[in-house]
Structures are given as C-alpha cells and as structure tokens.
C-alpha positions in Angstrom: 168.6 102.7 141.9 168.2 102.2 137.8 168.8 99.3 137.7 165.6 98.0 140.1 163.4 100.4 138.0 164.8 100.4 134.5 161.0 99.6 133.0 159.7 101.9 135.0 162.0 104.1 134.1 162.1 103.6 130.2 158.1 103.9 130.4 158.0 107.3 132.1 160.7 108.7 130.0 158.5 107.9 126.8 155.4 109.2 128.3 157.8 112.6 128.1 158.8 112.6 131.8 161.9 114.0 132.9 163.6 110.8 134.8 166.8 111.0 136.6 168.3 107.7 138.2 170.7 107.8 141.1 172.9 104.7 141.5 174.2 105.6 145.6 177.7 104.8 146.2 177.3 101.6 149.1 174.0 100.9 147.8 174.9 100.0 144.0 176.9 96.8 143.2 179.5 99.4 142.9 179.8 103.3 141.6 183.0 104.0 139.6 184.2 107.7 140.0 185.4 109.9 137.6 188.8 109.2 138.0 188.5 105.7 138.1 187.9 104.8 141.8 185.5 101.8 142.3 183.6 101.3 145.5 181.6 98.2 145.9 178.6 97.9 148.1 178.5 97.4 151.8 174.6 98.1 152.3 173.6 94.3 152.6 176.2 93.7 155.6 175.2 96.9 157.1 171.6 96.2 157.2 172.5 93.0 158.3 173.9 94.0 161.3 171.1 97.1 161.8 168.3 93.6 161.4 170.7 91.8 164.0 170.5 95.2 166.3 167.2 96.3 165.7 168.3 99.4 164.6 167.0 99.1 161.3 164.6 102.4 161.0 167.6 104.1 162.5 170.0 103.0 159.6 167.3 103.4 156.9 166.9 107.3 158.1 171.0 107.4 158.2 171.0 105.9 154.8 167.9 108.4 153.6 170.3 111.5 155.5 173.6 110.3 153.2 172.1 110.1 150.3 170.4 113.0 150.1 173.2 116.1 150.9 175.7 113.3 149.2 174.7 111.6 146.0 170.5 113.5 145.4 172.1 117.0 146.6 175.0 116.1 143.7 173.2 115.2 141.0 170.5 117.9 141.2 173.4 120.7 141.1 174.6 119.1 138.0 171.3 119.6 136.5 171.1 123.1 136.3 173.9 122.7 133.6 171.1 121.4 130.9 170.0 122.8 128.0 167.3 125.6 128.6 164.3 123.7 127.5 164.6 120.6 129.9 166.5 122.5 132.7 163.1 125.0 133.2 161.3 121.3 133.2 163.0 119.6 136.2 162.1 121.2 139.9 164.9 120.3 141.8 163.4 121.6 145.1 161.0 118.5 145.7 162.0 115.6 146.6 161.0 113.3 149.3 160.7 109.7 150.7 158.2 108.6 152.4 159.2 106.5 155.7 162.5 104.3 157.2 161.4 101.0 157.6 161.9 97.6 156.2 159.1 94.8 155.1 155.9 95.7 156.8 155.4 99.1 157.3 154.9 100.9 160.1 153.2 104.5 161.4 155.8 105.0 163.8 158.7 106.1 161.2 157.0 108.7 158.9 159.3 111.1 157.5 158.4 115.0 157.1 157.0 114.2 154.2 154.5 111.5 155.2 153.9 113.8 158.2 152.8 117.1 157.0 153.1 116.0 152.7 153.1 118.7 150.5 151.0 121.5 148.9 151.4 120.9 145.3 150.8 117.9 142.7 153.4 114.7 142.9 153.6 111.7 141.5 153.8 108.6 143.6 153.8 105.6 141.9 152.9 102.1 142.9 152.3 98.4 142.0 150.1 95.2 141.9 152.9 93.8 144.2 152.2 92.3 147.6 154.7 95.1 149.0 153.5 98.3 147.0 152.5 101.6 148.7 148.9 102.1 149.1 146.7 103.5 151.5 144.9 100.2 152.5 148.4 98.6 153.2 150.8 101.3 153.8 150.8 103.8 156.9 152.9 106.3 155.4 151.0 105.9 151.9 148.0 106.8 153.5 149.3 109.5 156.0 150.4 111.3 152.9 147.6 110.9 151.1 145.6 111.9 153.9 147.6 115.1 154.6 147.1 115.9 150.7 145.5 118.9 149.4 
C-alpha cells in the first residue's frame, strides 16, 4: 500500500524507477471509486478472526488470490494507456510475492515464486528492520534466492 512505503517509494521514483502503488480495496483505510463509492477496510477483523482460527496462511493466500486478478490485474491494464516512452519501461508480466504468512516466517507456505523464482533480474528490497526479508532470517527470502539464476 502507498501509504506504508511512501519513502521508499519517493526514493525509487527519483533514482528513475518506474513505481506504481496499489491502495487494495479492504486493505486500505478505505478506497473511494470513481463514482464516489467509499469502502472502508475490513482486513484487521478478518485477520483477526483467521489468527483466532488458525487459518491465517489460508487468508493471506485468499487475500494474495483477490488482489491480484482484482486490484494488480486492474491497474496493470490501465497501464498500457501511457505515453510510449514509459509504457515500453514497465513489464507488466512479472509480479510476485513471496510467501502467506504472518510474523515469523515459515518454509511451509512458499508461493510459486519462492518455489521455483524466476529466470531474469528483480528487485527485492529489504531493511535493517528486525522483520525484513533476508536469507539468514527469512525461508522464502532464501528459497528464492537460492532458486536464483
């Protein structure tokens, strides 16, 4: 979401990245539509309930599976409608997350892309933070850095 990343975001975008933030409808305080519909969030009560059911790599992979063919699938379409220069800069076709869990990580809920990564250069970015991905302290960091070319 931009607004969790908005120095991270104003930093790539002067280092001449192409950076695209997606604010998901349930998962942002709210989303207002083009014609004027607001819908606030109801993440934090469902992931309450998923923590109180243990079903919480279950709802992070249904929350992954919506917002992908939903809000990502969305906003890349509407990007082929930029001018020339930047559209030919933005590959749409590769995208990923890494793994559906919450706090410590785990190796048990990779998703394809932990499991089998990919075959060209990417970008993943970390922190200093006690909860950032890296291969000492993340499964699914290292799983795709191990299935690297």
């Amino acid at each position: 979401m931009r607004a969790w990343d908005s120095v991270l975001v104003d930093q790539l975008a002067s280092e001449g990245y192409v950076v695209v933030t997606i604010d998901p409808t349930y998962e942002s305080a709210a989303v207002q539509f083009p014609k004027g519909r607001i819908v606030p969030s109801d993440l934090l009560s469902w992931y309450a309930k998923a923590l109180q059911a243990g079903t919480v790599p279950q709802f992070l992979k249904e929350v992954v599976d919506t917002r992908v063919p939903a809000d990502t699938e969305f906003v890349l379409n509407s990007l082929n409608t930029l001018p020339d220069g930047l559209a030919s800069a933005v590959d749409v076709q590769r995208i990923g997350t890494l793994e559906y869990t919450a706090g410590d990580p785990t190796d048990t809920n990779f998703s394809p892309v932990a499991e089998h990564c990919l075959a060209a250069p990417f970008l993943l970015l970390g922190s200093q933070s006690k909860d950032a991905c890296t291969a000492a302290t993340d499964p699914s960091c290292a799983a795709v850095l191990n299935h690297s070319t």
